[in-house]
CHARMM-style PDB file with segment names, atoms N, HN, CA, C and O in Angstrom:
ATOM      1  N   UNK     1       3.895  -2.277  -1.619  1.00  0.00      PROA
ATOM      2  CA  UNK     1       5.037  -1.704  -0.948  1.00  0.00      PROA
ATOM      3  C   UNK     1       4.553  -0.984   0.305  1.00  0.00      PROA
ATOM      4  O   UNK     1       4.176   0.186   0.369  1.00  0.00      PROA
ATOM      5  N   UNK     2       4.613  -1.722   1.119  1.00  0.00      PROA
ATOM      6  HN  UNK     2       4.919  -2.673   1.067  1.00  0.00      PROA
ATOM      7  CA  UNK     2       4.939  -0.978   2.579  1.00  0.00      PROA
ATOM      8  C   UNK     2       5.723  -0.342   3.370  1.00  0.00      PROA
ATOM      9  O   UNK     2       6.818  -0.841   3.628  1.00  0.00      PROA
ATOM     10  N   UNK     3       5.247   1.215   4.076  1.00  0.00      PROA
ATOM     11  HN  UNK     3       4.357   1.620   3.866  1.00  0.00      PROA
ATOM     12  CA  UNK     3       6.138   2.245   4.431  1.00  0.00      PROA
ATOM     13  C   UNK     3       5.668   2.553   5.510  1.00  0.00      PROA
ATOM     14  O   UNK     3       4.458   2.778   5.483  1.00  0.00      PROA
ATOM     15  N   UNK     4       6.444   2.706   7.005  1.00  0.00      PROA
ATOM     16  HN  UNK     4       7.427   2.523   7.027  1.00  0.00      PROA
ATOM     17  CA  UNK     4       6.085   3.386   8.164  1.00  0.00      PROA
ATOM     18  C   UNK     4       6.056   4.585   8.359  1.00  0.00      PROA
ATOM     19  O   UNK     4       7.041   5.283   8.118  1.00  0.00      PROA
ATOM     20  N   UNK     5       4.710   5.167   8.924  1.00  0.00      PROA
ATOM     21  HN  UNK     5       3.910   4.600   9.120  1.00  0.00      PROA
ATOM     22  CA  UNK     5       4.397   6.756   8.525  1.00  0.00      PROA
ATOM     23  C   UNK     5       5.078   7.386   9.835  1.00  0.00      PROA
ATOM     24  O   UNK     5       5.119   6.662  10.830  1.00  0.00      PROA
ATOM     25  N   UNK     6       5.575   8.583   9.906  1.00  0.00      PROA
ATOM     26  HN  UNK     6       5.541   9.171   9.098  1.00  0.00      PROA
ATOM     27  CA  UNK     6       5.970   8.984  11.411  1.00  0.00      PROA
ATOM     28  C   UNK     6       5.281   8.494  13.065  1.00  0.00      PROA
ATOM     29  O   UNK     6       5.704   8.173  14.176  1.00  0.00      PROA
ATOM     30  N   UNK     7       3.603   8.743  12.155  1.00  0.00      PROA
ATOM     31  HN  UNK     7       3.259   9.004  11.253  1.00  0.00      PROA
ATOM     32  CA  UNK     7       2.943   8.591  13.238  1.00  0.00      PROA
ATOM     33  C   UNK     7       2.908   7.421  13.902  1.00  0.00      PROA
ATOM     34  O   UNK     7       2.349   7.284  14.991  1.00  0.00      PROA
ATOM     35  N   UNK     8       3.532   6.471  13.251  1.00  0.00      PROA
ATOM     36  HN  UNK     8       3.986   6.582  12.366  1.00  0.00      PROA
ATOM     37  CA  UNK     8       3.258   4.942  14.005  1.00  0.00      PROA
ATOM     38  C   UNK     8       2.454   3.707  13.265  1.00  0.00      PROA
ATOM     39  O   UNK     8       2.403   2.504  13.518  1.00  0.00      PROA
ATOM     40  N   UNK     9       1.789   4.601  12.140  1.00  0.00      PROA
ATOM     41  HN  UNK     9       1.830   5.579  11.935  1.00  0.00      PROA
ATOM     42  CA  UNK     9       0.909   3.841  11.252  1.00  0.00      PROA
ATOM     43  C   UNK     9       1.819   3.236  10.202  1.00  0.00      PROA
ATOM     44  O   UNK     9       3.025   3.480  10.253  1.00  0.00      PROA
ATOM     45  N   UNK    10       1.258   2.371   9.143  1.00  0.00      PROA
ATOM     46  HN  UNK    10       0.279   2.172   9.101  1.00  0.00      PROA
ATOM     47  CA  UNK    10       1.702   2.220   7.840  1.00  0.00      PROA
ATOM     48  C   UNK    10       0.966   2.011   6.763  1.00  0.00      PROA
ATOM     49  O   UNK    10      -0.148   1.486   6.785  1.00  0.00      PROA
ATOM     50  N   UNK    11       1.673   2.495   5.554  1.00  0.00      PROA
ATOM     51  HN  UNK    11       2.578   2.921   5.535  1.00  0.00      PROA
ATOM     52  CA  UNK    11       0.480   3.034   4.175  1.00  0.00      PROA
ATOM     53  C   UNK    11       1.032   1.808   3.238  1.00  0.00      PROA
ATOM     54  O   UNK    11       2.202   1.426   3.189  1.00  0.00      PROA
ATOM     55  N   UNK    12       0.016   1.324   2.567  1.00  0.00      PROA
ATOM     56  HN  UNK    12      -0.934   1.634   2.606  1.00  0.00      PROA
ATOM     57  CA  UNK    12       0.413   0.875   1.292  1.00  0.00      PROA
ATOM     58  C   UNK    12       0.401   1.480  -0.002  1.00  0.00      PROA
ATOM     59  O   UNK    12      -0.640   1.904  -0.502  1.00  0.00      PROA
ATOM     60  N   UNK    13       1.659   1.547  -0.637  1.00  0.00      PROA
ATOM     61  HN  UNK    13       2.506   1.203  -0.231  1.00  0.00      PROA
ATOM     62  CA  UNK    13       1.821   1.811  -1.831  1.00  0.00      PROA
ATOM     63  C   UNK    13       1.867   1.290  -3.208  1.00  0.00      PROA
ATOM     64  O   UNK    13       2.510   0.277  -3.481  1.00  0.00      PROA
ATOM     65  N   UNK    14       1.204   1.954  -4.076  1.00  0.00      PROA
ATOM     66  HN  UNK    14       0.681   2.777  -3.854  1.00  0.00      PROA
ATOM     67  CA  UNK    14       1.330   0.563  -5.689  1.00  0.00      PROA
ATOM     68  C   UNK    14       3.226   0.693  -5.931  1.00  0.00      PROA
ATOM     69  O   UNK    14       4.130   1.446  -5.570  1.00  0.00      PROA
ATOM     70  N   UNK    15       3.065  -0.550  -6.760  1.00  0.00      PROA
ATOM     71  HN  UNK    15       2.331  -1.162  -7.054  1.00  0.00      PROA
ATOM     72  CA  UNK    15       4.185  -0.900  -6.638  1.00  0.00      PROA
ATOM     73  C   UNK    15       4.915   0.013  -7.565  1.00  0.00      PROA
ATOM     74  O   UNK    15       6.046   0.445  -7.340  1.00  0.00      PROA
ATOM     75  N   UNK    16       4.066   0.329  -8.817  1.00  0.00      PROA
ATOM     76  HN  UNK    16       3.147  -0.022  -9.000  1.00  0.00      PROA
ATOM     77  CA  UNK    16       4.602   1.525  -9.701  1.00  0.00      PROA
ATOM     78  C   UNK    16       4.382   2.585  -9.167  1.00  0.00      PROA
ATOM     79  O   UNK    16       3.881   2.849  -8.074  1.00  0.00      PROA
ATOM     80  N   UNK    17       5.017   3.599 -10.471  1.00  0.00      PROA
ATOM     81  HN  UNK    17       5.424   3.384 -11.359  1.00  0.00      PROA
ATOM     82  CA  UNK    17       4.529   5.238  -9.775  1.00  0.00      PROA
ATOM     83  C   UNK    17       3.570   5.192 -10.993  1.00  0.00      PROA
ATOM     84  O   UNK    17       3.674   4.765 -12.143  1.00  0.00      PROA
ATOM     85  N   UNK    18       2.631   5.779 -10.304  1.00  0.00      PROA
ATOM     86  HN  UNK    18       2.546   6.125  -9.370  1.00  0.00      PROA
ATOM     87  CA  UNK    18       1.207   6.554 -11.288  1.00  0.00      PROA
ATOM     88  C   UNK    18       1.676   7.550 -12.160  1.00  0.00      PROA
ATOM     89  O   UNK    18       2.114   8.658 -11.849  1.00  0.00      PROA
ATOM     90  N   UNK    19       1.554   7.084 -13.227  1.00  0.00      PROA
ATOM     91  HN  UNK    19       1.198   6.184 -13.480  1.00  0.00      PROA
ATOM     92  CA  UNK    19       1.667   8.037 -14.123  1.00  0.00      PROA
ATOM     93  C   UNK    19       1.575   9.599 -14.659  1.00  0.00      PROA
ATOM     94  O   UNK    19       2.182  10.235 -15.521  1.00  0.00      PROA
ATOM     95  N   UNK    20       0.298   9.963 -13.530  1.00  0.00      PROA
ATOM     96  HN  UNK    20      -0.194   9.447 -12.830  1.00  0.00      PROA
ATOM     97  CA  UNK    20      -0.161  11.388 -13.915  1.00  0.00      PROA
ATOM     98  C   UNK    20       1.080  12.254 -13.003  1.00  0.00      PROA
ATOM     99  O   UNK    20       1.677  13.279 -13.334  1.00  0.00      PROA
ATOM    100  N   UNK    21       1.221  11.379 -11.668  1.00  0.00      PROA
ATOM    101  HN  UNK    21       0.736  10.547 -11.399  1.00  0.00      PROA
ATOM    102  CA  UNK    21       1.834  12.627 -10.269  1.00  0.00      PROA
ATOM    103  C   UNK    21       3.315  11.920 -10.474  1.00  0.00      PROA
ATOM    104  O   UNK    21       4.259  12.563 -10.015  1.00  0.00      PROA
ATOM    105  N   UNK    22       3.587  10.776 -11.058  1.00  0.00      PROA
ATOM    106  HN  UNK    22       2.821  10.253 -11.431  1.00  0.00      PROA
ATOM    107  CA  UNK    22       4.908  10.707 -11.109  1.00  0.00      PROA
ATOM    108  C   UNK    22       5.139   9.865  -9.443  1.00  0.00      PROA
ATOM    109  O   UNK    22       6.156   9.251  -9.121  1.00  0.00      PROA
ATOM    110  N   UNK    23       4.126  10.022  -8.736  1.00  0.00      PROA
ATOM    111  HN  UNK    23       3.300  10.520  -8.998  1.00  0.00      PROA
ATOM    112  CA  UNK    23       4.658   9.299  -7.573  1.00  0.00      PROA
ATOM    113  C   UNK    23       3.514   7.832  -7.490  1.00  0.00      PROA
ATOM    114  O   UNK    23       2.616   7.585  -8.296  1.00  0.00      PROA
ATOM    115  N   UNK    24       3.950   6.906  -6.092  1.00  0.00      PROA
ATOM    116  HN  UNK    24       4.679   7.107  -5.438  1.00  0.00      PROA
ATOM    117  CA  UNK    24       3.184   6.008  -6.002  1.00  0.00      PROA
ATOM    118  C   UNK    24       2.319   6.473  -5.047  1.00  0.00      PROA
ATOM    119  O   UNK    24       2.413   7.174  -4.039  1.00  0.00      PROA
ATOM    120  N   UNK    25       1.039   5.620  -5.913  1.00  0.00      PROA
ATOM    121  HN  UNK    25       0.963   5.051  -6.732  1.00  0.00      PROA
ATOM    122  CA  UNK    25      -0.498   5.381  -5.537  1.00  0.00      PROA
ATOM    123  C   UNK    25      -1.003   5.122  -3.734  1.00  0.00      PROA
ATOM    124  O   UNK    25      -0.955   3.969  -3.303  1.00  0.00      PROA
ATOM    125  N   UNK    26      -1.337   5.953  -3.056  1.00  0.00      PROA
ATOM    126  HN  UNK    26      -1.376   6.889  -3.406  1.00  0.00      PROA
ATOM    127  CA  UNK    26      -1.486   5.646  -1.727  1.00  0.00      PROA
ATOM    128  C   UNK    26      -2.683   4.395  -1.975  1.00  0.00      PROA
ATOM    129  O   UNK    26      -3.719   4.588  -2.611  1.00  0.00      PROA
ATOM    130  N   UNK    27      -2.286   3.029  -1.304  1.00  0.00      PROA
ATOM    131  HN  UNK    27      -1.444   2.873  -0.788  1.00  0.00      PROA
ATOM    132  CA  UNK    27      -3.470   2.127  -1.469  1.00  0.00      PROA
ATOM    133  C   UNK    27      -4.270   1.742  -0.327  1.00  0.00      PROA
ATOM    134  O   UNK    27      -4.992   0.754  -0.461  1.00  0.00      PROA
ATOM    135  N   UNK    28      -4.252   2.716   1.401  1.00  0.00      PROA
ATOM    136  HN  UNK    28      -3.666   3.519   1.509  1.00  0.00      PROA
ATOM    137  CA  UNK    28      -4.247   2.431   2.434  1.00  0.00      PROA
ATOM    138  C   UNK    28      -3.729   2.765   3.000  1.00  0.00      PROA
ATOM    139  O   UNK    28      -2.558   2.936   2.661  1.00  0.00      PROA
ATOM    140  N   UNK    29      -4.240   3.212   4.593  1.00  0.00      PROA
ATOM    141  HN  UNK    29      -5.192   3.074   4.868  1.00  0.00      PROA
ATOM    142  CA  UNK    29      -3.525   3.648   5.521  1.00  0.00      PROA
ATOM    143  C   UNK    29      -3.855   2.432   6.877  1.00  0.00      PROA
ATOM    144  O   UNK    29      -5.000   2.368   7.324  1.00  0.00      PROA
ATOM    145  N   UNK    30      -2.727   1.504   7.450  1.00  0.00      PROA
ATOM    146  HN  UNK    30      -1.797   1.556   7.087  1.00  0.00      PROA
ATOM    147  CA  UNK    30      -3.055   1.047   8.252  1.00  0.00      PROA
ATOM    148  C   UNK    30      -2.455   1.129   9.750  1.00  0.00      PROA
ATOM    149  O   UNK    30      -1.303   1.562   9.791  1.00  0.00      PROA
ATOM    150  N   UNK    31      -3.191   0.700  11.300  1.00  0.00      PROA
ATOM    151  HN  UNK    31      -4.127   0.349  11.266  1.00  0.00      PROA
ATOM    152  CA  UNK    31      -2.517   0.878  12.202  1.00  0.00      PROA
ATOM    153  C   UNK    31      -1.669  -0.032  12.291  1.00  0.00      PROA
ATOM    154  O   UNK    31      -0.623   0.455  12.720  1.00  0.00      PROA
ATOM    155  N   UNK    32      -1.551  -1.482  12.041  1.00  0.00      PROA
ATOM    156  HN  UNK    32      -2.401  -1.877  11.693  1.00  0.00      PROA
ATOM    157  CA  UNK    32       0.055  -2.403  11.926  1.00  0.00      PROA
ATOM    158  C   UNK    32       0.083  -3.215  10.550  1.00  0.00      PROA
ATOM    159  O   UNK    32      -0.689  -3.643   9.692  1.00  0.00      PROA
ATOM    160  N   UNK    33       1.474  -3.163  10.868  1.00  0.00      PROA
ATOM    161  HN  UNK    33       2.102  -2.815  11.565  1.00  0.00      PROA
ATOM    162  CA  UNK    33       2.172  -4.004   9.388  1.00  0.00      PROA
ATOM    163  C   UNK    33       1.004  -5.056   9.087  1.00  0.00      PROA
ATOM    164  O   UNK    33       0.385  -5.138   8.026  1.00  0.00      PROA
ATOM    165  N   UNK    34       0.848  -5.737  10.073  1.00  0.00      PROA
ATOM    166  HN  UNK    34       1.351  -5.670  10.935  1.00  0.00      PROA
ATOM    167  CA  UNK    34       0.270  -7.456   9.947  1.00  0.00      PROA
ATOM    168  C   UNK    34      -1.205  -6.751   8.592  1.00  0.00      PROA
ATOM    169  O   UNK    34      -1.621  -7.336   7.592  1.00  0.00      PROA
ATOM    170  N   UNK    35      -1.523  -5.696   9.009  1.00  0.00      PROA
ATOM    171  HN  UNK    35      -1.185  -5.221   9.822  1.00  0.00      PROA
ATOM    172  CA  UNK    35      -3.062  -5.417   8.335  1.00  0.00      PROA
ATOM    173  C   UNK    35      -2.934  -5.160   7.111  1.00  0.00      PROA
ATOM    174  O   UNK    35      -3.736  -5.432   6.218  1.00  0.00      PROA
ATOM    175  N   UNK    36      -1.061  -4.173   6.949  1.00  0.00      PROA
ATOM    176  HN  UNK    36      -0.410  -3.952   7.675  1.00  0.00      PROA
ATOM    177  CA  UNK    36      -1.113  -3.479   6.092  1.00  0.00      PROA
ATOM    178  C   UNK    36      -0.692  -5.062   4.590  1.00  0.00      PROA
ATOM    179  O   UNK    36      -1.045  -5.303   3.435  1.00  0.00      PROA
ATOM    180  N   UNK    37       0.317  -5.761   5.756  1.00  0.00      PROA
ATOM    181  HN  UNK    37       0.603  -5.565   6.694  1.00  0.00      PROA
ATOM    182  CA  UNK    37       0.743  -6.870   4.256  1.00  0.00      PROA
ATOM    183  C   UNK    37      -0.647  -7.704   4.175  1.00  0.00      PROA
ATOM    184  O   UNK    37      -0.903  -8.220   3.087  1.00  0.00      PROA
ATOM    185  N   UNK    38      -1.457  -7.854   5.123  1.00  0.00      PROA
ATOM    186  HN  UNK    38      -1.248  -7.435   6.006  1.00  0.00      PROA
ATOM    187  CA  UNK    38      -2.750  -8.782   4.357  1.00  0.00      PROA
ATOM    188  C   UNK    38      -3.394  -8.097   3.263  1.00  0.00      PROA
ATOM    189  O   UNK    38      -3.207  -8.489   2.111  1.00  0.00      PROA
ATOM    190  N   UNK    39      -4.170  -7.060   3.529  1.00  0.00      PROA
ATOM    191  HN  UNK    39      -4.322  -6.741   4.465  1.00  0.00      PROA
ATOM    192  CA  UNK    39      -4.360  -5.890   2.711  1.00  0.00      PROA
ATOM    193  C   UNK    39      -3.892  -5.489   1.465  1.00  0.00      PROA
ATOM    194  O   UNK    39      -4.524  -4.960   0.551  1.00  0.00      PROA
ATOM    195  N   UNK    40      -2.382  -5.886   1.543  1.00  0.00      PROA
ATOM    196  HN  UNK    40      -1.869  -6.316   2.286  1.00  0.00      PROA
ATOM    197  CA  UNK    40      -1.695  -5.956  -0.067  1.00  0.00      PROA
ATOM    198  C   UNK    40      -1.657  -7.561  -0.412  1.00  0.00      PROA
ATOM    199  O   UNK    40      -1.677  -7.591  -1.642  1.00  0.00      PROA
ATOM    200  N   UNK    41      -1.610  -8.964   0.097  1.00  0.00      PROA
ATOM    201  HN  UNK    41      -1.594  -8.939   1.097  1.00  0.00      PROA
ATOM    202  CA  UNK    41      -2.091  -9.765  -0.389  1.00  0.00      PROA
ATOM    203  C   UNK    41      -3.289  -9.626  -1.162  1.00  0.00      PROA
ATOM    204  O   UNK    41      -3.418  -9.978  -2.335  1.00  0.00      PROA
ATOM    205  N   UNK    42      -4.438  -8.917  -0.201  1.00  0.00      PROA
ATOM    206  HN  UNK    42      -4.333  -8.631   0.752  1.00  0.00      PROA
ATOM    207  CA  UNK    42      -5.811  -8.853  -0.859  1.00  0.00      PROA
ATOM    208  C   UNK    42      -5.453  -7.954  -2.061  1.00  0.00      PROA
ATOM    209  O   UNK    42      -6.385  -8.313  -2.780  1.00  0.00      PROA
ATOM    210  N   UNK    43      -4.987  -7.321  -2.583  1.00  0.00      PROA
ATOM    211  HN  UNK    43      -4.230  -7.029  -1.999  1.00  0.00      PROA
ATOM    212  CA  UNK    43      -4.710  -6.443  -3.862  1.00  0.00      PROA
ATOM    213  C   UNK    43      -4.161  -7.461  -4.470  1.00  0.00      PROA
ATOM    214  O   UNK    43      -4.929  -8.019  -5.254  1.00  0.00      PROA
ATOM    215  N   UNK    44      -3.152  -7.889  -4.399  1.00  0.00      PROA
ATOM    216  HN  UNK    44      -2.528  -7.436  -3.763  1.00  0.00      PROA
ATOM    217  CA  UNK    44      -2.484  -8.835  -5.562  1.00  0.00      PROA
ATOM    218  C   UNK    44      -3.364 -10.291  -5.963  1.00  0.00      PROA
ATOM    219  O   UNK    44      -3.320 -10.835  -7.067  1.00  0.00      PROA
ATOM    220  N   UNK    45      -4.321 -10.856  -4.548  1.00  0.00      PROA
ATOM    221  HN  UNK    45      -4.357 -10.413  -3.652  1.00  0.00      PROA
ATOM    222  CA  UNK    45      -5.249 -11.242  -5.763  1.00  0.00      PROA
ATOM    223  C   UNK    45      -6.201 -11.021  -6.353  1.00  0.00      PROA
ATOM    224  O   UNK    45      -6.600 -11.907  -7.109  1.00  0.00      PROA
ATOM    225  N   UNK    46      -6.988  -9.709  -6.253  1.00  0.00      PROA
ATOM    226  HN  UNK    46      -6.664  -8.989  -5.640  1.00  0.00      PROA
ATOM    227  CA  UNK    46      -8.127  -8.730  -6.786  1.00  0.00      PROA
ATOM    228  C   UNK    46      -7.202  -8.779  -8.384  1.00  0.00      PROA
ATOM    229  O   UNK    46      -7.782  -9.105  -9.419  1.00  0.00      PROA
ATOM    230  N   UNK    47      -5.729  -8.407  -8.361  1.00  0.00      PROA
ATOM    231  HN  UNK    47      -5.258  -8.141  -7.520  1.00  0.00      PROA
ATOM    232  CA  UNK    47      -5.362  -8.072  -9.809  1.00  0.00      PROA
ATOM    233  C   UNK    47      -5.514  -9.063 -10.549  1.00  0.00      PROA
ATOM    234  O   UNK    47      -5.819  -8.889 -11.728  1.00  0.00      PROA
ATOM    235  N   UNK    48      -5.340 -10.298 -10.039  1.00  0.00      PROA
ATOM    236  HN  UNK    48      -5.092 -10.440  -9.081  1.00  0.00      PROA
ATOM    237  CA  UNK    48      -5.077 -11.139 -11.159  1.00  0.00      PROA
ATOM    238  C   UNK    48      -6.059 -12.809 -10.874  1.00  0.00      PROA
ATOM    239  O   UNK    48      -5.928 -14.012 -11.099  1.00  0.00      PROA
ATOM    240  N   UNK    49      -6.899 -11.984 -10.333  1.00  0.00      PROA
ATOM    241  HN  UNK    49      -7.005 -11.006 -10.150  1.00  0.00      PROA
ATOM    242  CA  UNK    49      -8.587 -12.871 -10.481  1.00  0.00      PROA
ATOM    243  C   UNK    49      -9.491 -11.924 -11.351  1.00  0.00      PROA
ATOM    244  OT1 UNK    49     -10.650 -12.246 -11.612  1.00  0.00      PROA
TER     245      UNK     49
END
């Protein structure tokens, strides 16, 4: 899950909320979308390789 930060950047988030804080998992901070959705491709197949 990708979110645009004020500053211009964007963070990736797990798709759940973490259990301990109740919120979602910061997975990255990137300067454009294009980096931030490859970046979560690369997570989704790290999970399930």
């Amino acid at each position: 899950m990708i979110r645009k930060l004020p500053s211009g950047g964007y963070r990736l988030y797990s798709r759940k909320p973490d259990p301990r804080t109740g919120k979602r998992r910061n997975l990255g901070t990137f300067p454009t979308r294009e980096k931030a959705e490859k970046h979560e491709r690369e997570v989704q197949y790290f999970k399930h390789h």
